[in-house]
Phi, psi and omega in degrees: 000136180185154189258067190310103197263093242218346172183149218265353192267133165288333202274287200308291167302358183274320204274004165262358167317165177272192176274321162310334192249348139331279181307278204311313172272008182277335162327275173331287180339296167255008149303318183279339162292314185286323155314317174278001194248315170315294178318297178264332172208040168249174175258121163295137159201147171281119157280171175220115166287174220297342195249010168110350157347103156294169194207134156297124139201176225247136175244130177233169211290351181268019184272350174250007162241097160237174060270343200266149175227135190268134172296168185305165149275161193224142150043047168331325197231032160280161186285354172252342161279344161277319186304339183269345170241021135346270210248166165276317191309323161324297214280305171311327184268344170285303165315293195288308157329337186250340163281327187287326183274355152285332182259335157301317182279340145304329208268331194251330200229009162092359199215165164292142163228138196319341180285331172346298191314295200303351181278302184316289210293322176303337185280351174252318148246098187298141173285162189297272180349326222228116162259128098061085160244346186108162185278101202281142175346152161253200209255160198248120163210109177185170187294152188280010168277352209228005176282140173216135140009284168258142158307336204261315163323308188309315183264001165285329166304304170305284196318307204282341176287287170319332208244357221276007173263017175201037158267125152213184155240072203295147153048050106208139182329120181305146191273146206303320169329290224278331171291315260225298193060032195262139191278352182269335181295312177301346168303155192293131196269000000 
């Protein structure tokens, strides 16, 4: 789970993405929107998993109105998921990032991807709970060798320390950073 802040533009950091994480994080993406909407203005309860594990979780009124339905809540206490119920700004730039990453997966494979609605939806209804405080640091969430300062450095160091046996980029330009593998490149554009 992560948020790749890959540029401080939520748009510009969704189209530098590789093609795996176009998929793979538009998910991610509304698992943790739908976790701050659980979180903040769902009713807690206790559950069991399948192997009797008890489990906290949150029922929110759209789990009985649809079409929409909000995924569980996941990783309640990950660092990008707190960082997405900071703030509504937090939370409003992670909506556009995760819709920019909806529109990257068009754009690349030609189709919708089915999580889209539930993004659409999250972009309009901000949970009750969450103000307006400004757009807050963002959370790191990656090995402390590749942590900075700017986030945006950081998380291009990680792509390049991490991502690089399966980055690639269909029907866009590799980004110039990624190419280069240059360490002056990774600064924030």
């Amino acid at each position: 789970m992560n948020i790749f802040i890959l540029d401080k533009d939520p748009v510009i950091a969704a189209q530098m993405q590789c093609d795996k994480h176009v998929v793979k994080m538009i998910v991610e993406s509304a698992q943790m929107l739908s976790t701050v909407h659980r979180y903040l203005d769902g009713s807690e309860f206790i559950s069991y998993s399948k192997n009797g594990r008890k489990i906290k979780r949150w029922c929110h009124w759209t789990d009985t109105v649809p079409p929409i339905h909000l995924y569980k809540s996941v990783m309640i206490n990950h660092p990008c998921t707190i960082w997405s119920w900071r703030s509504l700004d937090n939370y409003i730039w992670h909506c556009e990032h995760a819709l920019a990453l909806c529109a990257e997966y068009t754009h690349r494979y030609g189709k919708r991807h089915k999580t889209q609605q539930i993004l659409e939806w999250c972009s309009i209804n901000y949970p009750y709970n969450l103000y307006h405080k400004g757009l807050t640091e963002f959370a790191q969430a990656m090995p402390d060798e590749y942590k900075d300062p700017d986030p945006v450095k950081a998380y291009r160091a990680y792509y390049l320390g991490e991502k690089a046996a399966f980055a690639k980029w269909t029907k866009r330009n590799t980004p110039e950073w990624y190419l280069t593998n240059d360490k002056t490149m990774v600064q924030s554009a």
